[in-house]
VEXFI-271478 format. One record per residue: chain; x, y, z of N, C-alpha, C in turn. Coordinates in nm, 4 decimals. Layout:
<pts>
+------+----------+----------+----------+----------+----------+----------+----------+----------+----------+
! unit !     n.c1 !     n.c2 !     n.c3 !    ca.c1 !    ca.c2 !    ca.c3 !     c.c1 !     c.c2 !     c.c3 !
+------+----------+----------+----------+----------+----------+----------+----------+----------+----------+
!    A !        X !        Y !        Z !        X !        Y !        Z !        X !        Y !        Z !
...
+------+----------+----------+----------+----------+----------+----------+----------+----------+----------+
</pts>
This chain:
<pts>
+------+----------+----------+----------+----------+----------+----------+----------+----------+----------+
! unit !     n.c1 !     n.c2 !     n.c3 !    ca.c1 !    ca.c2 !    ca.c3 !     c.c1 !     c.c2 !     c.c3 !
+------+----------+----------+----------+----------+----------+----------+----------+----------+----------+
!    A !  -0.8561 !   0.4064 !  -1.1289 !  -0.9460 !   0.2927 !  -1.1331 !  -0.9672 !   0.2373 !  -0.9920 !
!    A !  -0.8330 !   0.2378 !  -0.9038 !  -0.8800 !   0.1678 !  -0.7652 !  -0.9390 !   0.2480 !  -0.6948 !
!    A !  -0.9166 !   0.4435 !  -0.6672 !  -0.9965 !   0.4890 !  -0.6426 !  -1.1890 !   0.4337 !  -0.6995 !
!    A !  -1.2223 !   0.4815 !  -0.7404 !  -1.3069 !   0.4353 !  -0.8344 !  -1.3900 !   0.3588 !  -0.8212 !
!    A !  -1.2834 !   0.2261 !  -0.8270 !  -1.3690 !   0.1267 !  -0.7729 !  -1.3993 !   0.0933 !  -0.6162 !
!    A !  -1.3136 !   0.1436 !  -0.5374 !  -1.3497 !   0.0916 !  -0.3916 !  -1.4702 !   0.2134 !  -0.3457 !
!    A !  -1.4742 !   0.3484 !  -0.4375 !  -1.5823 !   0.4286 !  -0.4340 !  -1.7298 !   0.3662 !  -0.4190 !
!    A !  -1.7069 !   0.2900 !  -0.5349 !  -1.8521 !   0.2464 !  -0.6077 !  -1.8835 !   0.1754 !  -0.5174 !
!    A !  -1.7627 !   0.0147 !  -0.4420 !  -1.8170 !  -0.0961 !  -0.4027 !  -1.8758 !  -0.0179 !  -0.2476 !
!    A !  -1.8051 !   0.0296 !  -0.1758 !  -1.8053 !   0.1138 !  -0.0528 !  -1.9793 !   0.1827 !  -0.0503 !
!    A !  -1.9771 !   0.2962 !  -0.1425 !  -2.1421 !   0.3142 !  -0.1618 !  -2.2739 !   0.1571 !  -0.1851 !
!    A !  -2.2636 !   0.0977 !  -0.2529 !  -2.2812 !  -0.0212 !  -0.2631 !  -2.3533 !  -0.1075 !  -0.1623 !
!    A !  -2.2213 !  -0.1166 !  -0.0824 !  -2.2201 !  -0.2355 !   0.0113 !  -2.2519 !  -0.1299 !   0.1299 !
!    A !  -2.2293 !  -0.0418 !   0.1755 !  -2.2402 !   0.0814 !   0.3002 !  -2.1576 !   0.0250 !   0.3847 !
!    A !  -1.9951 !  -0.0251 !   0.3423 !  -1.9169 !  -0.0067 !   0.4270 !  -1.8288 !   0.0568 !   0.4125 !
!    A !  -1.7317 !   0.1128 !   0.5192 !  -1.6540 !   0.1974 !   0.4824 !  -1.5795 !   0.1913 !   0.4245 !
!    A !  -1.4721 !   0.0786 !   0.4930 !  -1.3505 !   0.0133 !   0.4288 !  -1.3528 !  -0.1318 !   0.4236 !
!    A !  -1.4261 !  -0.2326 !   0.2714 !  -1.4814 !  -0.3214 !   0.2855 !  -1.3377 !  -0.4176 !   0.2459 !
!    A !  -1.3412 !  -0.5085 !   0.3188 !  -1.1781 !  -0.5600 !   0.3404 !  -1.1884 !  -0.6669 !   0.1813 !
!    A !  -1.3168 !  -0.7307 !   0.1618 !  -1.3339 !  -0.7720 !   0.0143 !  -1.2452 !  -0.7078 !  -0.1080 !
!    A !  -1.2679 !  -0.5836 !  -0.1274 !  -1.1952 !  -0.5347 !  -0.1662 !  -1.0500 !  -0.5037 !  -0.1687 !
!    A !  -0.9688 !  -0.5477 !  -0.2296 !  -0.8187 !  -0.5915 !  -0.2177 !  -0.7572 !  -0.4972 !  -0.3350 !
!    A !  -0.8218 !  -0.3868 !  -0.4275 !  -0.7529 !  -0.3293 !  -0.5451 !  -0.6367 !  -0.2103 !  -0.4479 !
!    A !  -0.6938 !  -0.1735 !  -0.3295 !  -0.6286 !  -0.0829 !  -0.3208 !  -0.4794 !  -0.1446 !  -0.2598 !
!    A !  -0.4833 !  -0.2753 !  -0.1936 !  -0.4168 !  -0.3378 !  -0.1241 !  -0.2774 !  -0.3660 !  -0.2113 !
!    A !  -0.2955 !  -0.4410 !  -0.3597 !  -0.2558 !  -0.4591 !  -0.5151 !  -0.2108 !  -0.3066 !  -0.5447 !
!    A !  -0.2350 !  -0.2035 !  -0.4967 !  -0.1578 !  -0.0815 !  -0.5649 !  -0.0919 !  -0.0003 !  -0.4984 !
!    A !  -0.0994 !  -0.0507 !  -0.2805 !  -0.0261 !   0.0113 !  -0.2104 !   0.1377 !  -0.1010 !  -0.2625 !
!    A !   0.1083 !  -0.2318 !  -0.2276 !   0.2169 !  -0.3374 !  -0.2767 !   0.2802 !  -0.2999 !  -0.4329 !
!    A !   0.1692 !  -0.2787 !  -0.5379 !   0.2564 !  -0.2220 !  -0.6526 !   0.3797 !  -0.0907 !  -0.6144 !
!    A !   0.3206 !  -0.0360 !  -0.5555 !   0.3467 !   0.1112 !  -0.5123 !   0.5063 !   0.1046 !  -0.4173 !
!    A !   0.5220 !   0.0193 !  -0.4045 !   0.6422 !  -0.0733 !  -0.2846 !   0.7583 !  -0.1163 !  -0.3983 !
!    A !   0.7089 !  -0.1885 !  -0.4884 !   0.8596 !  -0.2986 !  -0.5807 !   0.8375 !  -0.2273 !  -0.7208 !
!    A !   0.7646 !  -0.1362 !  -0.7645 !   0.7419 !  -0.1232 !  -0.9253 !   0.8497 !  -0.0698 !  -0.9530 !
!    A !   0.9170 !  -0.0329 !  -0.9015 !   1.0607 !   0.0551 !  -0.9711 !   1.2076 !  -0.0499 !  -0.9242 !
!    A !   1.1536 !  -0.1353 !  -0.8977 !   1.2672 !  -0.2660 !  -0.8492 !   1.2632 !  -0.4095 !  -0.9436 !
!    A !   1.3726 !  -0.4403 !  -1.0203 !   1.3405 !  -0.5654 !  -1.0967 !   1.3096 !  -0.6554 !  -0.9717 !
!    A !   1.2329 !  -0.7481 !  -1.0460 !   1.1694 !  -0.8647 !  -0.9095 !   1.2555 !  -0.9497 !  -0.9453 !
!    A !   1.2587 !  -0.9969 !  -0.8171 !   1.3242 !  -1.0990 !  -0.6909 !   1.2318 !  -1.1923 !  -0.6297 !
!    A !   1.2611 !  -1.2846 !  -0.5584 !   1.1980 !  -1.3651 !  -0.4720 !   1.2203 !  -1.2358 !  -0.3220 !
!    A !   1.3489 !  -1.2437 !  -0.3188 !   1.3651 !  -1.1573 !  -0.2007 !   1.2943 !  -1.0325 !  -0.1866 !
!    A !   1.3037 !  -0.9675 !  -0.3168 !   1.2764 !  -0.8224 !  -0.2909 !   1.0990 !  -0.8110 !  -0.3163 !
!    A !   1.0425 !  -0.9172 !  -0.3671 !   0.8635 !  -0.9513 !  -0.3313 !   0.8803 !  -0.9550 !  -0.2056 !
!    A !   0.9262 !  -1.0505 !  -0.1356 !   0.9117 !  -1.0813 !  -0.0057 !   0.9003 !  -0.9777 !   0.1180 !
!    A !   1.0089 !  -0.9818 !   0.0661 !   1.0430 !  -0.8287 !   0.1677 !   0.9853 !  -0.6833 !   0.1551 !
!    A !   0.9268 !  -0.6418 !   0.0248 !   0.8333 !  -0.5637 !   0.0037 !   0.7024 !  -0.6293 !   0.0133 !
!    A !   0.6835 !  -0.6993 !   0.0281 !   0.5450 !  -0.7118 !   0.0849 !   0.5370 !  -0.7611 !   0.2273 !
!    A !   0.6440 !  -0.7914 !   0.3036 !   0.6562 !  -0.7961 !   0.4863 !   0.6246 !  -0.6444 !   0.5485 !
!    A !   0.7320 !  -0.5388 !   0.4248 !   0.7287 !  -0.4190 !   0.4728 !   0.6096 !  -0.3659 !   0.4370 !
!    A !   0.5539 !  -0.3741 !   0.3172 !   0.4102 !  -0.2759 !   0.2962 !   0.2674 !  -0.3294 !   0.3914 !
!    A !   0.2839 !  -0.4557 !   0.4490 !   0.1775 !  -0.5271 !   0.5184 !   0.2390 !  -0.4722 !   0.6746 !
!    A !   0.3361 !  -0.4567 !   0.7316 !   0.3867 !  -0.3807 !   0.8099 !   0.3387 !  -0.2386 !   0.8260 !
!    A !   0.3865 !  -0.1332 !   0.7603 !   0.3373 !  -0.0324 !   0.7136 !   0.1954 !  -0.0043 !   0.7377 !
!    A !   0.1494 !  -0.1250 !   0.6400 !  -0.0222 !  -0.1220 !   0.6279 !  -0.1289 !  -0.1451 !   0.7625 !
!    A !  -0.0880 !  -0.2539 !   0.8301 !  -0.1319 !  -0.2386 !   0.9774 !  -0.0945 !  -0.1238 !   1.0916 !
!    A !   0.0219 !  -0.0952 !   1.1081 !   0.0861 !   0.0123 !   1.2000 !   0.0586 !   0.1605 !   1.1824 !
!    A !   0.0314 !   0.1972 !   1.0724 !  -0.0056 !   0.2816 !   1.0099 !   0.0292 !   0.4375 !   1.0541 !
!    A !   0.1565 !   0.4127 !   1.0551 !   0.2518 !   0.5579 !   1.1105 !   0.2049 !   0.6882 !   1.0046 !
!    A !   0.2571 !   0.7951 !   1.0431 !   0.2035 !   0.9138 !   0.9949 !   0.2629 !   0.9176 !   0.9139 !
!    A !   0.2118 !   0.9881 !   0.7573 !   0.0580 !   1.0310 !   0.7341 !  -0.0197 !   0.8807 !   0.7411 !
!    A !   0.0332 !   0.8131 !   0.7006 !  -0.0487 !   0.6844 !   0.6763 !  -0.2241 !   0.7292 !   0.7223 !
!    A !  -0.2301 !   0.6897 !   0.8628 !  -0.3178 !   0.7021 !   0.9053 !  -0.4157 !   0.8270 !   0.9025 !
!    A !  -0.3574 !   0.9398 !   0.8710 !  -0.3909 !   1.0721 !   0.7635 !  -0.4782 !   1.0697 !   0.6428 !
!    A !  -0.3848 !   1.0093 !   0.5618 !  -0.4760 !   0.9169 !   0.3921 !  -0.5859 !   0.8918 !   0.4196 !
!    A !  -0.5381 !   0.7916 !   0.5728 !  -0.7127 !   0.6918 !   0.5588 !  -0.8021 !   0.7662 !   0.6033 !
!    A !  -0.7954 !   0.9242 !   0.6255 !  -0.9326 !   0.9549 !   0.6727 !  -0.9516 !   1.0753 !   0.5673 !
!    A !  -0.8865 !   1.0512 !   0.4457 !  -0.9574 !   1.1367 !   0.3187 !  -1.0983 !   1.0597 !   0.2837 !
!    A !  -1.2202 !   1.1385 !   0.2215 !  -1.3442 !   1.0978 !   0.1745 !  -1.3473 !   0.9761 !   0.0752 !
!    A !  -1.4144 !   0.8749 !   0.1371 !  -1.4707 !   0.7726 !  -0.0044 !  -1.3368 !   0.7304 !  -0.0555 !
!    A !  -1.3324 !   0.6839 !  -0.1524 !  -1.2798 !   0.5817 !  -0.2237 !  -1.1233 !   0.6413 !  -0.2459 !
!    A !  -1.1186 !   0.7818 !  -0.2081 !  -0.9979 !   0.8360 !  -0.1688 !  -0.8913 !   0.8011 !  -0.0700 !
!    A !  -0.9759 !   0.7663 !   0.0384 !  -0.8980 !   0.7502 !   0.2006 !  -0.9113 !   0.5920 !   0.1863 !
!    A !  -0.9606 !   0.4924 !   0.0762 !  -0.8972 !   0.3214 !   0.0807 !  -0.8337 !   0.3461 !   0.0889 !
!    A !  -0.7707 !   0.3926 !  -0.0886 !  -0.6393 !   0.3501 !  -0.1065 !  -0.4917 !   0.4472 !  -0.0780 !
!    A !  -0.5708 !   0.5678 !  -0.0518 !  -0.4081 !   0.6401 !  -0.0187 !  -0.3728 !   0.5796 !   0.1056 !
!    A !  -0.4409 !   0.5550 !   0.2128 !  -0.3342 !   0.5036 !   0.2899 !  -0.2518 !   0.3781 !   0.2479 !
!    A !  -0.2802 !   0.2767 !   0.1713 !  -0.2209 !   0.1960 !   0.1097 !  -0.1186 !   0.2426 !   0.0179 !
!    A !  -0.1402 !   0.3284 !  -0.0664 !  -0.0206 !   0.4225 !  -0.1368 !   0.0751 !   0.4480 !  -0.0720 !
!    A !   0.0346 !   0.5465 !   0.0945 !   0.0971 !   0.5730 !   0.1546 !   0.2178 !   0.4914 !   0.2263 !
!    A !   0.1531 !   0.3597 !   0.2301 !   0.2231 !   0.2471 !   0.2866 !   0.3415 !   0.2001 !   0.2487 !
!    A !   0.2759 !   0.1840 !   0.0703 !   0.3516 !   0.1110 !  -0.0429 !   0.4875 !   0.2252 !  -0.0462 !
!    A !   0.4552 !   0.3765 !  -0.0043 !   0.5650 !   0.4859 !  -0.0675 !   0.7055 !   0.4507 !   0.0810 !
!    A !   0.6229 !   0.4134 !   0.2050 !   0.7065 !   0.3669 !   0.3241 !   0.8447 !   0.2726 !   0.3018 !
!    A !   0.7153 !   0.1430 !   0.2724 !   0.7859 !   0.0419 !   0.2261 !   0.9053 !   0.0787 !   0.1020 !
!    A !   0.8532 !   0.1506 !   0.0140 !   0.9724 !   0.1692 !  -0.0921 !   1.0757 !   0.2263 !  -0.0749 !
!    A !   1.0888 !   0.3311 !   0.0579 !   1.1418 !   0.3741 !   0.1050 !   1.2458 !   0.2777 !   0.1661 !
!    A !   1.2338 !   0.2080 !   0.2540 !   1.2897 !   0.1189 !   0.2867 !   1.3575 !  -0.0074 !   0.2842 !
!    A !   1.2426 !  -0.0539 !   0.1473 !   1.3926 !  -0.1455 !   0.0289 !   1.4838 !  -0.0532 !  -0.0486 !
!    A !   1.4737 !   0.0765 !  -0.0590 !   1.5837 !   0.1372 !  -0.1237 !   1.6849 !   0.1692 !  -0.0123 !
!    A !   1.6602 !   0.1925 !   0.1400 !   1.7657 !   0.1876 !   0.2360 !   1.8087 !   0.0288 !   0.2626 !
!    A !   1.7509 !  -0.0812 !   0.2724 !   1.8120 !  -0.1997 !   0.2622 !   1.9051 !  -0.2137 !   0.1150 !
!    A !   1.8253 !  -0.1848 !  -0.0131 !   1.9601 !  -0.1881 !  -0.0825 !   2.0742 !  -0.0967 !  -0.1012 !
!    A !   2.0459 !   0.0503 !  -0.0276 !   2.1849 !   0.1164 !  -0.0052 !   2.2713 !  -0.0030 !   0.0751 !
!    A !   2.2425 !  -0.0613 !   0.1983 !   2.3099 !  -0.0672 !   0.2755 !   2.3677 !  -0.2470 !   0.2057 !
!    A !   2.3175 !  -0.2981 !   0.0699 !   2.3630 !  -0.4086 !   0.0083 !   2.2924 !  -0.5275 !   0.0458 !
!    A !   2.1655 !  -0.5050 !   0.1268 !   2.0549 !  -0.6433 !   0.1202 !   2.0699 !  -0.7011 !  -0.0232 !
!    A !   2.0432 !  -0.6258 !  -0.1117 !   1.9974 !  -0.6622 !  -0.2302 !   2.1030 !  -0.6564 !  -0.3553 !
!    A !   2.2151 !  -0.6114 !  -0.3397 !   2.3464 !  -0.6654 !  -0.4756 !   2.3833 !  -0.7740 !  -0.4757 !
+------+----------+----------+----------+----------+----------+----------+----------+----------+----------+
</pts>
């Protein structure tokens, strides 16, 4: 669906990556805590890290974003969200989070 839709709005509007659009943003961040019961902390901190991630845009990150159309929104945001998840699961190895 967020593919999909940032397809449609993107053709639409004739921008590339129209920042209005926030679904893909909502599924790189899902993509970060969905396998983590929520927290105040562990929102927080998954979304410092996926907005981190999301600007800096280390490799592939920046890879994703240059797949076609409504493809290359949101995988780099996926990509972000898979970073970030990465990294609250090494903060809670190391006991941020027990």
């Amino acid at each position: 669906v967020a593919v999909w839709s940032c397809e449609f709005y993107r053709l639409r509007s004739g921008v590339e990556d129209p920042s209005e659009v926030v679904v893909d943003e909502v599924a790189g961040f899902y993509t970060a805590v969905v396998f983590w019961e929520p927290s105040w902390i562990l929102l927080s901190a998954g979304f410092v890290l996926f907005r981190f991630f999301d600007i800096l845009k280390p490799f592939p990150v920046r890879l994703a974003e240059k797949l076609p159309g409504g493809a290359g929104i949101v995988a780099d945001d996926l990509a972000a969200g898979a970073y970030s998840a990465l990294c609250l699961w090494g903060l809670h190895r190391v006991g941020l989070f027990s």
